[in-house]
C-alpha positions as CSV (number, residue, x, y, z in Angstrom):
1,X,3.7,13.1,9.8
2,X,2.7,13.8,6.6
3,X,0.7,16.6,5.8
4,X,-2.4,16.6,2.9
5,X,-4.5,18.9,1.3
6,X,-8.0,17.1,-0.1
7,X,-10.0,19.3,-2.7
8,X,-13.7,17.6,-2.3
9,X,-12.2,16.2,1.0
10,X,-15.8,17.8,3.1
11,X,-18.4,17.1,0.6
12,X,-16.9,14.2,-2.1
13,X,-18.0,10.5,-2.0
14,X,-14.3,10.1,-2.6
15,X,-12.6,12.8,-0.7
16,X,-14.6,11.9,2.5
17,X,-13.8,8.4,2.1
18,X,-10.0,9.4,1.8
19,X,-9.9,12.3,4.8
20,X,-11.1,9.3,6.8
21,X,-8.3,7.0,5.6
22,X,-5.4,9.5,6.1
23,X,-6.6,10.9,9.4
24,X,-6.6,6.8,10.6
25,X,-2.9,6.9,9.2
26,X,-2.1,10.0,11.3
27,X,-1.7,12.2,8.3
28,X,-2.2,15.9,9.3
29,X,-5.1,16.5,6.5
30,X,-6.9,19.8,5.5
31,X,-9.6,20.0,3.0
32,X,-10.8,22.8,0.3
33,X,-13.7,23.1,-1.3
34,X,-16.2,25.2,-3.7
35,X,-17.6,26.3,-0.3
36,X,-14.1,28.0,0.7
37,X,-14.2,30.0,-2.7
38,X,-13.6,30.2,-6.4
39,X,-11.1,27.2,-7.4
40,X,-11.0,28.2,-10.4
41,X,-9.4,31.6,-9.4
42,X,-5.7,31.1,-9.6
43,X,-4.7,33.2,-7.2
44,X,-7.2,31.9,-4.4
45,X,-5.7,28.2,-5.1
46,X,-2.3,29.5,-5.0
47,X,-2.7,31.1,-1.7
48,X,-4.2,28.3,-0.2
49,X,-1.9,25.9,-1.1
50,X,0.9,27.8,-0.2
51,X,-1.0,29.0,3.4
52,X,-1.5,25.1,3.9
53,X,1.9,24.0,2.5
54,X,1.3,20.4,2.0
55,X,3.5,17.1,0.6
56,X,0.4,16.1,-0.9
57,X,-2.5,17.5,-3.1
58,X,-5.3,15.0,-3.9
59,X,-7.4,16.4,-6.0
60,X,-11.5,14.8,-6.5
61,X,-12.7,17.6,-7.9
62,X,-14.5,16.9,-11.1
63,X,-17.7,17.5,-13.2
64,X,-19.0,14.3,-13.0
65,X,-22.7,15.1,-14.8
66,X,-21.4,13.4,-17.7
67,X,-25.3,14.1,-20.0
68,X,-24.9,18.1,-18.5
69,X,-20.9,17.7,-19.6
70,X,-22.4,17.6,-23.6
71,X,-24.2,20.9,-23.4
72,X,-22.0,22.7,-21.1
73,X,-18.3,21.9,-22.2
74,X,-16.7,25.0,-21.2
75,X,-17.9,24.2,-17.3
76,X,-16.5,20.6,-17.4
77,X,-13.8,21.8,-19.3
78,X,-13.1,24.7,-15.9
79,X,-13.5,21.2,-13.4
80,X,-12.1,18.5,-15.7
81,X,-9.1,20.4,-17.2
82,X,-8.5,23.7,-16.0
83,X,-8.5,23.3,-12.6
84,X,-5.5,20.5,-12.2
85,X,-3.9,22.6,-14.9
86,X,-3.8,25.4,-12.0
87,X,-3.0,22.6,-9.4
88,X,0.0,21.2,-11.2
89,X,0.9,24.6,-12.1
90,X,1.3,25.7,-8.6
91,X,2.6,22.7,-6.7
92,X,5.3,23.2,-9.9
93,X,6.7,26.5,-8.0
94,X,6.8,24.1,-4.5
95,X,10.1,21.8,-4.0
96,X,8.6,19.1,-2.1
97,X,4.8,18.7,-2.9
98,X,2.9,16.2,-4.7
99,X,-0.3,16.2,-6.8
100,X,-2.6,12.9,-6.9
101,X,-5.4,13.1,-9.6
102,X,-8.8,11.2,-10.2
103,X,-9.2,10.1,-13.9
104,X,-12.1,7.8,-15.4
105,X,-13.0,4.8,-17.3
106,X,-14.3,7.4,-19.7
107,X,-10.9,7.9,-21.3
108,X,-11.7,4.6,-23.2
109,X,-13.8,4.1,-25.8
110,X,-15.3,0.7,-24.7
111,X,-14.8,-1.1,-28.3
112,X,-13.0,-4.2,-26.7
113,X,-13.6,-6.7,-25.0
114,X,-10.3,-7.2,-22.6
115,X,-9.8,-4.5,-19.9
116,X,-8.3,-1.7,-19.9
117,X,-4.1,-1.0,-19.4
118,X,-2.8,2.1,-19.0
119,X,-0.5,1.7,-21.4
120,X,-3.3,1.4,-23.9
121,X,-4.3,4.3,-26.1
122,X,-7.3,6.7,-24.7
123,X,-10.1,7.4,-27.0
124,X,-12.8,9.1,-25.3
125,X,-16.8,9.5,-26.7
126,X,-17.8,12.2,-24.8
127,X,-17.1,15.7,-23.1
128,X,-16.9,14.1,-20.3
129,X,-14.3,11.9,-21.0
130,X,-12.3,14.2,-23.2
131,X,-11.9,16.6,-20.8
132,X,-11.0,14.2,-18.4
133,X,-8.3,12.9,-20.5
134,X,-7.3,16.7,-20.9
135,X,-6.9,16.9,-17.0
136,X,-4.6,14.1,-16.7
137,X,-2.2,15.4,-19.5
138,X,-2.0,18.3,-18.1
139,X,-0.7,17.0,-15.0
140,X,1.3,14.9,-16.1
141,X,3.1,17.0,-18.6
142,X,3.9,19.5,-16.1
143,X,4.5,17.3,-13.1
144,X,6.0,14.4,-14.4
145,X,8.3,13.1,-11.8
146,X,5.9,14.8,-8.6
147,X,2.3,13.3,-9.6
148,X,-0.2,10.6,-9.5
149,X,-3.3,9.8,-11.9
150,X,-5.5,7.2,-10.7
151,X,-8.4,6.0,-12.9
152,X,-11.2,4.9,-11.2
153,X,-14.4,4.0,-11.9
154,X,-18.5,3.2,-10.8
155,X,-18.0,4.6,-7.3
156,X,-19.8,3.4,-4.3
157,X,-19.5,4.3,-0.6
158,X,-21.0,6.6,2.4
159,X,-21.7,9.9,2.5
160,X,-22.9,10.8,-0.6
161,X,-25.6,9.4,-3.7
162,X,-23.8,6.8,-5.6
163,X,-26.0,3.8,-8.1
164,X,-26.0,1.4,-5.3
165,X,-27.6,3.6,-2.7
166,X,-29.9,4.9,-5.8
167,X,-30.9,1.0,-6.7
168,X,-31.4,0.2,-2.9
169,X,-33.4,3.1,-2.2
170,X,-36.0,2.5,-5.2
171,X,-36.3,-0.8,-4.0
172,X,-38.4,0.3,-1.1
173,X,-40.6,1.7,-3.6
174,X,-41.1,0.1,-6.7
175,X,-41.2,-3.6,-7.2
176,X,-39.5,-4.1,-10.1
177,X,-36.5,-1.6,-11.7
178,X,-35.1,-1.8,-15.6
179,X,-31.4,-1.5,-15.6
180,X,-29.4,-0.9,-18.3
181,X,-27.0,-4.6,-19.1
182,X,-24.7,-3.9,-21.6
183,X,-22.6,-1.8,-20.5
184,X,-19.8,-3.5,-18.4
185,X,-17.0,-1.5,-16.1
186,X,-15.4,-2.1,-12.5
187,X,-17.6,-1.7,-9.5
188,X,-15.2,0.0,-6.8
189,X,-15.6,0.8,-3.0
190,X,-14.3,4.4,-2.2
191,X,-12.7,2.6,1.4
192,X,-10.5,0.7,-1.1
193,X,-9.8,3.3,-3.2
194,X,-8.5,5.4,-0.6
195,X,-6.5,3.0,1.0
196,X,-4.6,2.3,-2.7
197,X,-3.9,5.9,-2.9
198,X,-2.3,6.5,0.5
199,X,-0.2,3.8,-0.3
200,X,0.8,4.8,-3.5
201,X,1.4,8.3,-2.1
202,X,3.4,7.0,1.1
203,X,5.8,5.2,-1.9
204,X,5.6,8.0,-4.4
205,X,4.2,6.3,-6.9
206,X,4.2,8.8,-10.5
207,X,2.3,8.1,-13.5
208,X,-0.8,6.6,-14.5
209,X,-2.7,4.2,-12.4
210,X,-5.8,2.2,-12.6
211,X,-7.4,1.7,-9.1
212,X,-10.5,-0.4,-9.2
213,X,-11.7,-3.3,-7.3
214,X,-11.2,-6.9,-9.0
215,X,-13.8,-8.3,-11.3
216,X,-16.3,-6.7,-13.8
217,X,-19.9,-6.4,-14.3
218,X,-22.8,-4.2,-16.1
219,X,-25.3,-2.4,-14.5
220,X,-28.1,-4.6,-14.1
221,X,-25.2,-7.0,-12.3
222,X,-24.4,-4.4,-9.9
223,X,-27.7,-4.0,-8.6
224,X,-28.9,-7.4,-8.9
225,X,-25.9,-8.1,-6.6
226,X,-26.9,-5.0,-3.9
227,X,-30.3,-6.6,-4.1
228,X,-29.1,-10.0,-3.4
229,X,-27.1,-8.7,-0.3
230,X,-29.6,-6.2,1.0
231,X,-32.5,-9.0,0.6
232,X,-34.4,-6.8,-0.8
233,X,-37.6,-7.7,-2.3
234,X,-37.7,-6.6,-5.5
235,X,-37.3,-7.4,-9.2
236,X,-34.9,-6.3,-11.9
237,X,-35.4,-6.1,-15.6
238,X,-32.5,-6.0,-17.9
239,X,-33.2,-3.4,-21.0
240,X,-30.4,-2.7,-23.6
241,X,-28.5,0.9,-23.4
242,X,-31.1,1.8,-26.6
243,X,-33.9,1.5,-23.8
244,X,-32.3,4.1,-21.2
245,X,-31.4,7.1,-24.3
246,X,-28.9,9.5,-22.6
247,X,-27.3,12.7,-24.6
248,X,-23.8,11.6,-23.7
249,X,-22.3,8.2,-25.3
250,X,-21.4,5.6,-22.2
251,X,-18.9,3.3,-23.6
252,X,-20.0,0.0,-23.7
253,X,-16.5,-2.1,-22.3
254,X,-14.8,0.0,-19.6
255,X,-13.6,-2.7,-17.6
256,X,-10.0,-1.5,-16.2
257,X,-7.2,-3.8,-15.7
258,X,-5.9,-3.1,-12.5
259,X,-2.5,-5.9,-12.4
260,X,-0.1,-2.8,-12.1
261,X,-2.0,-1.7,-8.8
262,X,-2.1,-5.3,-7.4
263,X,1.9,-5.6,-8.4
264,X,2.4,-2.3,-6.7
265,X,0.6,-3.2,-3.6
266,X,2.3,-7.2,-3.2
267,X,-2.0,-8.1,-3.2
268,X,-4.5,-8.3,-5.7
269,X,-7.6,-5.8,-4.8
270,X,-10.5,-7.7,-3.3
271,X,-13.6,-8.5,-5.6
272,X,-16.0,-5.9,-6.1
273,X,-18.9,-8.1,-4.8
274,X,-17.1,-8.4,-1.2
275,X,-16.2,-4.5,-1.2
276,X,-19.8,-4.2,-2.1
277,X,-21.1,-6.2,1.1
278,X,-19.0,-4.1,3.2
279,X,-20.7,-1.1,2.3
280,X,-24.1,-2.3,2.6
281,X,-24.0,-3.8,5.3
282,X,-21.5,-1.6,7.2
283,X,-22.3,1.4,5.7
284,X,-25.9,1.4,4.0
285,X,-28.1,0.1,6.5
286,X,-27.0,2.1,9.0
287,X,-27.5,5.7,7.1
288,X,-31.1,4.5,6.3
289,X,-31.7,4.2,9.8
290,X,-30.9,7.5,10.8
């Protein structure tokens, strides 16, 4: 039985997601969290990891407040960079244990119109998304033969506030929403997400990964979509980024290719819009009713 360690597996929209999928697989899983103390302290992460003594680390831990990110960088830079420095630093002194780390879209600039490989050259706009990119070079300098990065994007699922819930939710009180359509990326499921990831842990998969659902979209897309599914009775307005100002730069093409994953897995990942049905209707409907 394998054994896991999840940082963000209590709380996260993407480490619930994948504490559900490795406890179905019979993985013995433990989770860590800001709640269980200071993960930025060395020390504490050491001990933890050592008291736990996992094959696997995932770690989806991040600052994710990507406007906050461009007045705080030192903070994002503790989340984004620092702390799977520490990770990889400590599984380094372990024989047998692995690390698996959540990138972003962010990395990329967006001035393309072709998605994303991972063999192609980062360029990040923003805090964010620099010290993102910092995080996965950490890791994989120091762990290169015992570690994972998966780049993911435009999460959606239970358990936590995500854009679809967001979009859904105004529905019920506005009768018309603006949303931004010109900036495209891949919609993904967190379900799926987990699902890739305990498979390319079970094989030991090492380097860079993009794990996204199949097909592309912008924002006003992705909710017109959730709309369409929900039947929600409600209008949407598309309005260019230049309508919707935000401190941090989005890029405008983030759209990653995810053919490596599908080769890796013998099966493309299924369409974003069929993920997103799942969630709504399996997922969505029935949190609003409690």
């Amino acid at each position: 039985m394998p054994k896991a360690m999840i940082l963000g597996g209590d709380t996260g929209l993407l480490g619930q997601a994948l504490t559900k999928e490795l406890r179905k697989r019979d993985w013995d899983v433990s989770t860590l969290g800001r709640a269980d103390g200071d993960l930025l302290d060395y020390d504490f992460l050491e001990s933890k990891i050592n008291e736990n003594s996992p094959d696997y680390v995932f770690n989806t831990i991040a600052w994710t407040r990507v406007d906050d990110a461009e007045d705080n960088f030192d903070d994002a830079c503790a989340l984004n960079r620092s702390l799977p420095d520490s990770l990889a630093r400590v599984i380094s002194q372990r024989e047998n244990t692995r690390l698996i780390h959540y990138s972003t879209d962010f990395v990329f600039s967006g001035d393309r119109s072709a998605p994303w490989k991972e063999t192609d050259a980062p360029n990040p706009e923003s805090v964010y998304g620099r010290t993102k990119l910092e995080g996965e070079k950490a890791v994989l300098s120091l762990l290169p033969d015992r570690s994972c990065v998966i780049r993911t994007a435009w999460l959606f699922g239970p358990g936590r506030k995500n854009f679809v819930a967001a979009i859904l939710k105004a529905c019920k009180e506005q009768d018309l929403l603006t949303v931004v359509d010109d900036q495209y990326g891949s919609p993904t499921f967190t379900e799926d997400l987990a699902e890739w990831s305990a498979e390319l842990a079970e094989k030991n998969a090492t380097g860079i990964w993009h794990g996204v659902n199949s097909g592309q979209a912008n924002w006003c897309e992705l909710a017109s979509e959730a709309i369409h599914i929900a039947n929600c009775d409600c209008g949407i307005e598309p309005i260019p980024s230049s309508g919707w100002p935000q401190k941090a730069k989005r890029p405008s093409y983030s759209v990653l290719d995810n053919s490596r994953l599908a080769d890796f897995l013998g099966r493309k990942p299924r369409a974003w819009p069929n993920a997103l049905r799942d969630y709504i209707f399996s997922y969505f409907f029935k949190e609003e009713e409690r």
